[in-house]
C-alpha positions as CSV (number, residue, x, y, z in Angstrom):
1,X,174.2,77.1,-16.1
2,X,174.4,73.7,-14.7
3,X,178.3,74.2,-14.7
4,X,178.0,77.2,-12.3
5,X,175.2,75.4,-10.1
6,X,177.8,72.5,-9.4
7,X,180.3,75.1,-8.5
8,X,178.0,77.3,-6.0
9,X,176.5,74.0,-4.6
10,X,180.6,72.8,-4.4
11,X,181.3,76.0,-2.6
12,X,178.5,75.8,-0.1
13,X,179.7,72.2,0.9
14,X,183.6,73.6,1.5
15,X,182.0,76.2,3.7
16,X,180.0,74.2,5.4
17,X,182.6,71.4,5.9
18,X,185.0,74.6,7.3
19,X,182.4,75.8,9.7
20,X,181.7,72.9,10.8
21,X,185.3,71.9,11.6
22,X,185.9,75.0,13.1
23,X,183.3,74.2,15.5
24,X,184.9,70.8,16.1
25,X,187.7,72.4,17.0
26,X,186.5,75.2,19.2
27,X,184.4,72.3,21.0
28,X,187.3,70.4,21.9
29,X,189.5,73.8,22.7
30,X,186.6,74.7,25.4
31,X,186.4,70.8,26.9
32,X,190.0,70.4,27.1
33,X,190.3,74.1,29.7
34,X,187.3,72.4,31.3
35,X,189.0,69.0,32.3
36,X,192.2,70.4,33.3
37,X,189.8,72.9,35.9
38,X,187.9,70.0,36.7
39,X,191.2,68.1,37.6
40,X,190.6,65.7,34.6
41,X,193.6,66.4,33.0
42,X,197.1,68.1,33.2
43,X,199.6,71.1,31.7
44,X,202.6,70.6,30.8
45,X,204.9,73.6,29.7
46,X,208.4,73.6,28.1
47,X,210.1,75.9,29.6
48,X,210.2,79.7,28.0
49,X,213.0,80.9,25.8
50,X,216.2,80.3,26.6
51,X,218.7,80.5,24.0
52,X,220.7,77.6,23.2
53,X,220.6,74.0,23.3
54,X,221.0,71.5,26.3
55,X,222.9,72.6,28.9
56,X,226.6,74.2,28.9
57,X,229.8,72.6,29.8
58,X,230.4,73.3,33.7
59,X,226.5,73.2,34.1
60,X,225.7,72.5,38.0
61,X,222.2,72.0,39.6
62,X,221.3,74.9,41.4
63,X,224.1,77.2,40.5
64,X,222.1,79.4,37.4
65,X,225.6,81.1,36.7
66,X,226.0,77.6,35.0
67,X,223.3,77.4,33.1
68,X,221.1,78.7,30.0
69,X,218.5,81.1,31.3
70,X,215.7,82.8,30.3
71,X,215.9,85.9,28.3
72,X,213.6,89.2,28.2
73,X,211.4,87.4,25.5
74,X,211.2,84.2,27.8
75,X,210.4,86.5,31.1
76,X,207.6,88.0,29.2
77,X,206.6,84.8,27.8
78,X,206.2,83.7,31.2
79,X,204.4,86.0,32.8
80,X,202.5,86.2,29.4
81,X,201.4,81.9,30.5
82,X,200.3,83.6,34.1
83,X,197.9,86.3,32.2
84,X,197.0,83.2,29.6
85,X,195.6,81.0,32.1
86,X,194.3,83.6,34.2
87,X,192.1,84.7,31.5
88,X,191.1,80.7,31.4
89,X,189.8,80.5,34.5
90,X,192.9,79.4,36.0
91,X,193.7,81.6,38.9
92,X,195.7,79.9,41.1
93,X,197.6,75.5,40.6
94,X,199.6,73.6,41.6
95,X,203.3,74.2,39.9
96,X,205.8,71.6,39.6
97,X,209.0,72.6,38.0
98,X,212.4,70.7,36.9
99,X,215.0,71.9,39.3
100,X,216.7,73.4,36.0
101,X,216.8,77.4,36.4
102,X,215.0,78.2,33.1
103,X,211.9,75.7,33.7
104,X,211.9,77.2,37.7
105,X,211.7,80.7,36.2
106,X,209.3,80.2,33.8
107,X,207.2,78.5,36.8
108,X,207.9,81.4,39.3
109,X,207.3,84.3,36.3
110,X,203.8,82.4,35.9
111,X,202.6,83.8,39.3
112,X,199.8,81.2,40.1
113,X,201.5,80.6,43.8
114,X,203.8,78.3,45.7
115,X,206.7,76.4,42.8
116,X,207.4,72.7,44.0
117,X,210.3,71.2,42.3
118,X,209.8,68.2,40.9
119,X,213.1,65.9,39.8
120,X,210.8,63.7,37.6
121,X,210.6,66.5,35.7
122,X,214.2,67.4,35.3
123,X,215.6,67.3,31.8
124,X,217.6,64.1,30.2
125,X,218.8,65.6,27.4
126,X,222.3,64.8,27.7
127,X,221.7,62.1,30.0
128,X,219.2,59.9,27.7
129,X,219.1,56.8,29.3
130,X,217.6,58.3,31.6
131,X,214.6,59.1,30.2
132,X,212.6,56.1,31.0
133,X,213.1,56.1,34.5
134,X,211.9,59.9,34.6
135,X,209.1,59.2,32.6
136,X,207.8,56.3,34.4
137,X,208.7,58.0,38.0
138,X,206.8,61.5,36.5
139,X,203.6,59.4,35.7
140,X,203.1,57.3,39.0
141,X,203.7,60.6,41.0
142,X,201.3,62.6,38.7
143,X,198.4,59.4,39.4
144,X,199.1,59.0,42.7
145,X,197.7,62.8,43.2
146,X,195.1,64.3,44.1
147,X,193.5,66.4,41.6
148,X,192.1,69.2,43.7
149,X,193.2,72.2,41.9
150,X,194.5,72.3,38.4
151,X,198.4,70.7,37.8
152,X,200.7,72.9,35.7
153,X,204.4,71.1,35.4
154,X,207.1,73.4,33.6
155,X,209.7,71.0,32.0
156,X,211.7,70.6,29.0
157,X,211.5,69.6,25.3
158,X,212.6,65.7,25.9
159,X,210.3,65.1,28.7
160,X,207.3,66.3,26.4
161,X,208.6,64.4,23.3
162,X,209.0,61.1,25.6
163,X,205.3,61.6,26.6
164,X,203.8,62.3,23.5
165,X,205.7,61.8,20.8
166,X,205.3,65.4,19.8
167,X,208.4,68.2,19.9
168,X,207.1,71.1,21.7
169,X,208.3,74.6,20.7
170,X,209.8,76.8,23.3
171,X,207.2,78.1,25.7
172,X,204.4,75.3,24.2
173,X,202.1,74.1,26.2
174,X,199.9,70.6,25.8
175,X,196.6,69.2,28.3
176,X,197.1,66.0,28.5
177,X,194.4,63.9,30.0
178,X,194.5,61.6,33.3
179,X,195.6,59.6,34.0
180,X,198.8,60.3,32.3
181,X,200.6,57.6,30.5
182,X,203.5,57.0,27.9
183,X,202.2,58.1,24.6
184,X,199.2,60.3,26.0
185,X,196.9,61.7,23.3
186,X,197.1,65.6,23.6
187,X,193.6,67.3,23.7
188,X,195.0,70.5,23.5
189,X,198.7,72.7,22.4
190,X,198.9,75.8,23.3
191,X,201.4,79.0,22.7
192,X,200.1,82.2,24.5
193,X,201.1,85.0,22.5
194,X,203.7,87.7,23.9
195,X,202.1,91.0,23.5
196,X,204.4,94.4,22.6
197,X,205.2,95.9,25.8
């Protein structure tokens, strides 16, 4: 009998311990959409699906004949970010985009206004030693703003890793706080869902 007491009281503790962190997390979900509203923090996207890796021999700025693009599942994934954010709160921001066609679609398909391109935010995937110098250039322009409306920036995989340490799936998205330095903590990573169509 004692035996079974020990196991109900054990039980009780797990759930507990599992509601508890639950709540934890759903706490820290909620504050991290309120600082980036509140202008205490940014988004930064990797660009939606586009199949491949890097960039194809021939690639040219500008010219998206040249380059990987999205596909139907990345068009719906972003427009899927656009309804996502939306349903945060998140109506209309400030978009910065890498001049690279799959991170300006993705931007554009969001549909929460005006795309500014952004060349700190270009990808330096096959251009590596370039990474610090966009890194360093992205943060000072991102602190030297001012936060009025919330700032979404649509870039690529490197860019995120060289911030955070983290690799970001296709179409993740992470709230970083500000001020925004090298190896920012991430409050938040989000993947909005496609839904069937």
């Amino acid at each position: 009998m004692a035996r079974v007491g020990r196991l109900v009281a054990a039980l009780i503790t797990v759930v507990l311990f599992t509601a508890t962190a639950h709540a934890e997390a759903r706490d820290a979900e909620v504050a991290a959409w309120q600082a980036l509203r509140d202008g205490e923090a940014v988004l930064i996207i990797r660009h939606a699906l586009a199949p491949g890796t890097g960039d194809p021999a021939g690639f040219r700025l500008g010219d998206c004949r040249t380059q990987r693009n999205l596909n139907e599942t990345g068009r719906q994934q972003a427009r899927a970010w656009g309804d996502f954010l939306r349903a945060q709160g998140i109506v209309e921001a400030r978009v910065l985009s890498s001049e690279w066609c799959r991170a300006w679609d993705t931007a554009t398909g969001m549909a929460l206004g005006a795309v500014e391109a952004l060349p700190a935010l270009n990808s330096f995937f096959q251009e590596r030693s370039q990474g610090p110098a966009r890194l360093s250039a992205l943060i000072a322009f991102v602190n030297t703003q001012t936060h009025t409306e919330p700032l979404v920036l649509v870039t690529h995989q490197v860019n995120m890793t060289g911030l955070t340490g983290l690799v970001p799936r296709s179409n993740e998205g992470f709230i970083l706080p500000l001020p925004l330095e090298a190896g920012s903590p991430v409050l938040l990573r989000v993947l909005p869902r496609v839904l069937p169509q």
